[in-house]
N, C-alpha and C positions, 0 to 999 in steps of 0.2 A: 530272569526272563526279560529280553528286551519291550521297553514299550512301544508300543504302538500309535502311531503319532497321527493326528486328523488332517485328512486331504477335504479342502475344502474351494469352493469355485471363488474366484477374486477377479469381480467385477474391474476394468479400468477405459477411462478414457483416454485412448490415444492418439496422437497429431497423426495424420495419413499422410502430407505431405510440405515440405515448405509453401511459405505462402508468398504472394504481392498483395499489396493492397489491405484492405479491410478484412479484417479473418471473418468467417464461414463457420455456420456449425458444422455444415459438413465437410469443413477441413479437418475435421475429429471424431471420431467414433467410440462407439460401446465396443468395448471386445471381454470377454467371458475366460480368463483363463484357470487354471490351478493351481494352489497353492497348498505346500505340505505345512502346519503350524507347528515349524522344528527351525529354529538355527541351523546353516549347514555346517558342517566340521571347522571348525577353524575361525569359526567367522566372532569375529569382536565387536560388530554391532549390536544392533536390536532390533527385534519383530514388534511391530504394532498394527495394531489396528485405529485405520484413520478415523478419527468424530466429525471433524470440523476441517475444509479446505480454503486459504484466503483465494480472492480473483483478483490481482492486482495489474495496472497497466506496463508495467514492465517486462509483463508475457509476453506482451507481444513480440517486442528484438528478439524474444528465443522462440518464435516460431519463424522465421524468416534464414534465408542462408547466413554463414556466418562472413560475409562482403563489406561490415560495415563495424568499426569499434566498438566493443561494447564491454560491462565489469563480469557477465556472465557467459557462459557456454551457451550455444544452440539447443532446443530440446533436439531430440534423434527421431527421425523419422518413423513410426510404427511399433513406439518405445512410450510407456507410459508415461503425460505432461508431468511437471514438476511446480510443486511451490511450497508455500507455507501452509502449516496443518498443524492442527493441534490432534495428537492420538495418545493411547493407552497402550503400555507396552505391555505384549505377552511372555517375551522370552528377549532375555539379558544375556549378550558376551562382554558387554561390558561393563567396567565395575562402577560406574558413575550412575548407574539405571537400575532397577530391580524392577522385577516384574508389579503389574499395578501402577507406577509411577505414572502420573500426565505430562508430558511435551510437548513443546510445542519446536518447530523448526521446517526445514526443507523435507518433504516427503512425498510422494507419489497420490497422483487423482487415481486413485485406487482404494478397494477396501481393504488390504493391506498392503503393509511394504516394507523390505528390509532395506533400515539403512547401517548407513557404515559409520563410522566411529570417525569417519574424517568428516560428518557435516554436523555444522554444528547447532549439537540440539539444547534447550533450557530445559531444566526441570520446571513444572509447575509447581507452585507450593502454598498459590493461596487459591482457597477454593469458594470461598464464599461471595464471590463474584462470577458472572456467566463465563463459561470455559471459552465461547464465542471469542469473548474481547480478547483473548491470546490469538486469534489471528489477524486485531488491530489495534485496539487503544494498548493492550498490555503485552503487543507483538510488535512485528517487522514497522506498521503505522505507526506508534504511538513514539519507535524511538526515532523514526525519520521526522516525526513531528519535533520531539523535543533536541533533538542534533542542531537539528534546523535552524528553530528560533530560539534557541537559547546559547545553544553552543556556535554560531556561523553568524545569526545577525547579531549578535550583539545589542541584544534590546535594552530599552530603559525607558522609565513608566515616563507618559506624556507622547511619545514616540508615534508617528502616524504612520500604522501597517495596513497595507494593501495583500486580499490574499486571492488568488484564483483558484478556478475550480475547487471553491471555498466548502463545499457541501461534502465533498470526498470523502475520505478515510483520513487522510491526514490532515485535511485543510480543515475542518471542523473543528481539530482542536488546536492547532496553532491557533485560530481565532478564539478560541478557549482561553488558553496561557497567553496571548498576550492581553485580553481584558484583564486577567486578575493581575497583568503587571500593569493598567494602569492608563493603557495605551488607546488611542481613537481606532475603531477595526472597522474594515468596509472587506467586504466580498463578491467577488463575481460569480455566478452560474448561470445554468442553461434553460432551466424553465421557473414561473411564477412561485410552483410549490418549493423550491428549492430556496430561493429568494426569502419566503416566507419562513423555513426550519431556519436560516440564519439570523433574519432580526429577531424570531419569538422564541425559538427552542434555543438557541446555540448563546445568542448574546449578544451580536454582531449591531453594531451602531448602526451601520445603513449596510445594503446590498442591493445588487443589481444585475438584472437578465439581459448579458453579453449580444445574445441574442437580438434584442430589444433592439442595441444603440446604434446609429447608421456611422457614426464617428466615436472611436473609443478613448480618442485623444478627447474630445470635448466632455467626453465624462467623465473620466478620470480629473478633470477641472474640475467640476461638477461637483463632485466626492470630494478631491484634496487642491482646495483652492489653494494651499500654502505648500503644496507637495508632499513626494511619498517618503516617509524616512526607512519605513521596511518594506521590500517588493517579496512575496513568498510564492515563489515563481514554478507553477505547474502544467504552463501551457505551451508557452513558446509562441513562436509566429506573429501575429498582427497584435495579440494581447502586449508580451514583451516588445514588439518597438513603439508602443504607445506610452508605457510605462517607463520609458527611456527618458521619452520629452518632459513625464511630469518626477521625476526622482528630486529631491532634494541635496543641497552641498553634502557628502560624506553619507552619504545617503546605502545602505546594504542591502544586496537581490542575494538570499540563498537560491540555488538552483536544484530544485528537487526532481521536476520531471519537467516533458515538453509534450504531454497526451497531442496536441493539436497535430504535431510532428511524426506520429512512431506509424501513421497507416500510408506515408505520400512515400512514392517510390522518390522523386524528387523534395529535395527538402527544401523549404521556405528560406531563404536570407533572413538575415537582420539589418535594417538599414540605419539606426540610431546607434551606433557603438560611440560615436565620438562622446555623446553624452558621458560615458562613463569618465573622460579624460576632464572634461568641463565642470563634469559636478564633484568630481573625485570618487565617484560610487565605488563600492567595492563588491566584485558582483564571484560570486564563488559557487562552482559546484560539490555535491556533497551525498556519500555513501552509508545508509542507516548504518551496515557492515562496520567500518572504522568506529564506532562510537558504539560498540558493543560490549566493552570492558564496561562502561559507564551503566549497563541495564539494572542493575542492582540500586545504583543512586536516584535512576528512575523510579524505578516502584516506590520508593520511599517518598519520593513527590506524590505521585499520580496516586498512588494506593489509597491515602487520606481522602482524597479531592473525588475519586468516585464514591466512597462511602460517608461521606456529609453533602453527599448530589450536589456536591458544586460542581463537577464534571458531567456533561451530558455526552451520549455518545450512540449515535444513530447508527443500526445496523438494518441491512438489507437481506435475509437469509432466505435462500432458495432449498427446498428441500430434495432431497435423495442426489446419488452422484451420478444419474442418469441428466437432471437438469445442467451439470458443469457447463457443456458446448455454448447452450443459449445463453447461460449466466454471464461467461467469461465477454463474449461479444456483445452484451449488452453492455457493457463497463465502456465502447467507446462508440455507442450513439447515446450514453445517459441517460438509459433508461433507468439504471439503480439509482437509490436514493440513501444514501451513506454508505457506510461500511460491506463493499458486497462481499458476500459470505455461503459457502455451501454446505448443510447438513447432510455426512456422510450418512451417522449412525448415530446413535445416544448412547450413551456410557454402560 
């Protein structure tokens, strides 16, 4: 007797249309579809069910036409958003997954989603930390952090790191790993409370609300009278050609993101590049993706360091996948305050 398989409604929020500018809640919507909880024939993925969705700024290039370079596709117009998620799979085609396993990887702002067996998902395997941190400190964030500064700047204890939009998902703990190597850490963010979690919760030597300074070259003196030896560069625009003037001889900028950049149909110049020839900086961009073979030699770092709380690590979790739209658009007036995060469902 054949069985009988459960049709059940699957919640998703979908983008309604390319955007300009500043995304909109209402450039995305709740839509109500169905979903049968079966594998279709043939198919070598996996079914799960989402827990946890990351909101990272990166979304934004793939809600925009696809008119301008980028490492990822466009989301599809009226097609459920996409990102990082930690879920529980129900139903295995393929042999890397069984049913019950936790993942975490690319999956759909939906309550479920099939994916395919071309993207690629990690098994979770340690559980006695929050399943959350798989969608930053022990996810897509935590290896952009450690790629970053460990593998691109080339750090060394003593080393004076400068980190922007220091409060983030990822800048929190680059300012993390580079105290315990030793190094002098300053941070920039956008408001007082923010400022505050980096000197008292995080570790950070000094920090400062960007906001505040009417000249960012004079504060940057201010902070690094002797110059920057690491720039951990998440903003772009008026921040990075300030940080030009104050770099050090040999001096290394990884380039993680440019948030100040990703909402202006026109984009900002850089007017300091000579700098880089003068001081000899070496200024590199850098994809968590390439430094994904490496996740394994991660957790073996990181894994010790959250469970003797030498690791702190701030998350922001909005509850149900109804809040996505607001969550995701607050990520660029900074209203979140770490790691933002969305509560699909509980295990």
């Amino acid at each position: 007797m054949e069985m009988e398989w459960k049709e059940v409604s699957n919640k998703q929020i979908v983008l309604k249309h390319y955007i300009n500018g500043f995304p909109k809640e209402s450039d995305m919507e709740l839509k109500t579809a169905k979903i049968t909880l079966k594998l279709p024939e043939g198919f070598d993925g996996i079914l799960v069910k989402n827990l946890y969705l990351s909101c990272d700024p990166y979304m934004r290039g793939r809600m925009s036409k696809p008119d301008r370079p980028s490492f990822v596709e466009p989301f599809n117009p009226g097609s459920p958003i996409m990102g990082n998620g930690v879920a529980k799979v129900l139903e295995s085609g393929n042999p890397n997954f069984k049913k019950g396993d936790l993942v975490w990887g690319i999956t759909g702002w939906e309550e479920y989603s099939f994916i395919s067996s071309e993207e690629k998902l990690f098994k979770i395997e340690h559980t006695d930390v929050p399943l959350s941190y798989y969608t930053g400190l022990l996810g897509m964030a935590g290896m952009t952090a450690y790629a970053g500064f460990y593998k691109v700047s080339s750090p060394k204890k003593g080393d004076r790191v400068f980190i922007s939009a220091a409060s983030g998902a990822v800048g929190q703990l680059v300012g993390q790993f580079a105290k315990q190597m030793g190094c002098y850490v300053v941070g920039s963010a956008g408001s007082k409370a923010k400022v505050d979690l980096l000197k008292n919760k995080f570790g950070f030597d000094k920090a400062f609300n960007y906001k505040e300074e009417q000249d960012l070259d004079v504060a940057l003196k201010r902070y690094f009278p002797e110059g920057i030896d690491i720039y951990f560069e998440n903003v772009g625009g008026k921040m990075l050609d300030a940080v030009l003037l104050n770099m050090r001889v040999h001096g290394r900028i990884p380039v993680c993101g440019m948030i100040s950049q990703y909402n202006l149909e026109q984009l900002e110049g850089v007017h300091n590049l000579f700098c880089l020839i003068i001081k000899r900086v070496h200024m590199e961009g850098f994809l968590a993706f390439d430094y994904y073979d490496q996740y394994p030699k991660y957790l073996e770092m990181v894994l010790p360091l959250i469970r003797e709380g030498k690791i702190t690590y701030v998350e922001d979790i909005s509850e149900d996948l109804e809040s996505a739209p607001a969550t995701l658009v607050g990520l660029f007036t900074g209203r979140n305050v770490g790691k933002q995060v969305v509560r699909v469902a509980r295990e």
